[in-house]
LUMTORVEX-737979 format. One record per residue (C-alpha): residue in three letters; x, y, z. Coordinates in steps of 0.05 Angstrom, whole numbers, plus 32768, in hexadecimal, padded with zeros to 4 digits. Each point is the difference from the previous one (the first is absolute). Layout:
% LUMTORVEX-737979
    aa      X      Y      Z
   Ala      X      Y      Z
...
% end
This chain:
% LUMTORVEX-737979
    aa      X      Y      Z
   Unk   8129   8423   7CB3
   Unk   8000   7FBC   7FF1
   Unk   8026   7FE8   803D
   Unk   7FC6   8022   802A
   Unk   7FCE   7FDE   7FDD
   Unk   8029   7FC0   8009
   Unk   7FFF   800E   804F
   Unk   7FB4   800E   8000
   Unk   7FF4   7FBC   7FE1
   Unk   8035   7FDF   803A
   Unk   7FDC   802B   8030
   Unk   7FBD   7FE1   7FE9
   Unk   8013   7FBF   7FF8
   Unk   8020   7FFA   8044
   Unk   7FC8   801F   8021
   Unk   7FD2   7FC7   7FDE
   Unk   802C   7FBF   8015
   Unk   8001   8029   8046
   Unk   7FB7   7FFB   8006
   Unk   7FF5   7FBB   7FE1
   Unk   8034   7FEC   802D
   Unk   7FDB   801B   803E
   Unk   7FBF   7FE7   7FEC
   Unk   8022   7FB9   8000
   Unk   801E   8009   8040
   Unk   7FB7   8012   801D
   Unk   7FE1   7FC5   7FDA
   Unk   8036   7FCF   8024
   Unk   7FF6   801F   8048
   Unk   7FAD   7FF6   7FF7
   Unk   8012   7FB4   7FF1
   Unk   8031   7FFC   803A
   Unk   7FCC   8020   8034
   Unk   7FC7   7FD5   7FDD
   Unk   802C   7FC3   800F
   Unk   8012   801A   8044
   Unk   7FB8   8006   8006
   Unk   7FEE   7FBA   7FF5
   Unk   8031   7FE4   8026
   Unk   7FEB   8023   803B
   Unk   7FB5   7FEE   7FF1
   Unk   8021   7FB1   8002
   Unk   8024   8000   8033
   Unk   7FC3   8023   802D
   Unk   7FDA   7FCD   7FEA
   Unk   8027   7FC9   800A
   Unk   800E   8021   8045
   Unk   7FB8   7FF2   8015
   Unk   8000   7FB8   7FDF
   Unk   8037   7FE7   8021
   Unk   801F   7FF9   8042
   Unk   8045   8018   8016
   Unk   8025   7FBA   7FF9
   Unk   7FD8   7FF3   7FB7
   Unk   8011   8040   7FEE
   Unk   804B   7FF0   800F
   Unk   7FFB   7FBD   7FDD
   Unk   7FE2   8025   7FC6
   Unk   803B   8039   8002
   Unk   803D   7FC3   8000
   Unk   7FD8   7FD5   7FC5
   Unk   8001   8041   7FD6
   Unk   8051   8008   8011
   Unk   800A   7FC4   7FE7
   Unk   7FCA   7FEC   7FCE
   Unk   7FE0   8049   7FEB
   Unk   7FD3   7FE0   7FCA
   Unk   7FDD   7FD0   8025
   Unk   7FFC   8030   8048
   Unk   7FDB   8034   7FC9
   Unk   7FCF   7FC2   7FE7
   Unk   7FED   7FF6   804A
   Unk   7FFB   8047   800D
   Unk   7FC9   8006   7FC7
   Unk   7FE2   7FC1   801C
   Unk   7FFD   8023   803E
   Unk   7FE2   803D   7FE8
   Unk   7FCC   7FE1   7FC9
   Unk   7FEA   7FD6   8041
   Unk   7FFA   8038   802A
   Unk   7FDE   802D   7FCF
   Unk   7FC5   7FCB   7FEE
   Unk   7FF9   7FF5   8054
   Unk   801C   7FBA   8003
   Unk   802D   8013   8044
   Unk   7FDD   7FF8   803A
   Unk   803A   8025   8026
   Unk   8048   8000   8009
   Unk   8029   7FCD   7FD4
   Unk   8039   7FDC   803A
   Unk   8037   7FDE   7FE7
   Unk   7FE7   7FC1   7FFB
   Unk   7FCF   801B   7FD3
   Unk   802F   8025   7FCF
   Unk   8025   7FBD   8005
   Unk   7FC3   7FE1   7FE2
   Unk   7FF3   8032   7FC9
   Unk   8048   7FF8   7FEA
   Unk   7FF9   7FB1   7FFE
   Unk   7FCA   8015   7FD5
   Unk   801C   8033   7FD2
   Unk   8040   7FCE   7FFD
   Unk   7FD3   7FCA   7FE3
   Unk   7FDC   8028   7FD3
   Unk   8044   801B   7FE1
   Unk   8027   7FBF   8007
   Unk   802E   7FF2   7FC3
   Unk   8004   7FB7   7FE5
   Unk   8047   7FF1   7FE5
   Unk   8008   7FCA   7FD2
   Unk   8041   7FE6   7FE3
   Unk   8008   7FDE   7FC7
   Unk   8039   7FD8   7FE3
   Unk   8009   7FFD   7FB2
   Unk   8038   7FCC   7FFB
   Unk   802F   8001   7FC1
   Unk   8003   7FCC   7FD2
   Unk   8045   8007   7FF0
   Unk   8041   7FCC   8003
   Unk   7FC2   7FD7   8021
   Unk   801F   7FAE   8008
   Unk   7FC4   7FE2   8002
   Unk   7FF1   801A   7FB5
   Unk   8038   7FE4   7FE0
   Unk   8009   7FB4   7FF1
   Unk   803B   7FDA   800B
   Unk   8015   7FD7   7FC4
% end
């Protein structure tokens, strides 16, 4: 009697990790077709912004620097949302908007030497 009992609590408990399990599996496909969603919505978008040699520019800058090809691409977008584009973007353009964005996000390095006082000549004094 007991082992029965012992299966209807495996049975039950299996059957709840089953369904949160399932319902997790759901949840994650939603996020992936939300995200495919957006991406399409972009890429549409950008599709009407830009011309076919931009858009190629645009497509090698994001192989090789994917943060700053997505800060251009939301330039692109915001701009073309609020009606700033009069038409088309050409390369020369996108060119423009990168010197831009590449200005705006330019890092300043700065090196600095801290120089060790140690075994120095010049401190000691020859008697």
């Amino acid at each position: 009697m007991a082992d029965d009992e012992l299966e209807a609590i495996r049975r039950q408990r299996m059957a709840e990790l089953q369904s949160k399990h399932g319902d997790s599996s759901n949840d994650q496909q939603g996020q992936q077709e939300a995200k495919q969603r957006e991406t399409e919505m972009r890429n549409s978008m950008l599709a009407q912004v830009l011309d076919q040699f931009a858009r190629a520019r645009l497509s090698n800058l994001a192989l090789v620097k994917p943060e700053k090809a997505k800060a251009v691409e939301n330039y692109l977008i915001q701009m073309a949302r609020m009606g700033q584009l009069g038409g088309k973007i050409s390369e020369t353009g996108l060119i423009d908007i990168l010197e831009k964005v590449s200005q705006q996000t330019e890092k300043k390095t700065t090196v600095k030497f801290n120089r060790r006082k140690v075994m120095d000549s010049d401190d000691e004094e020859d008697d």
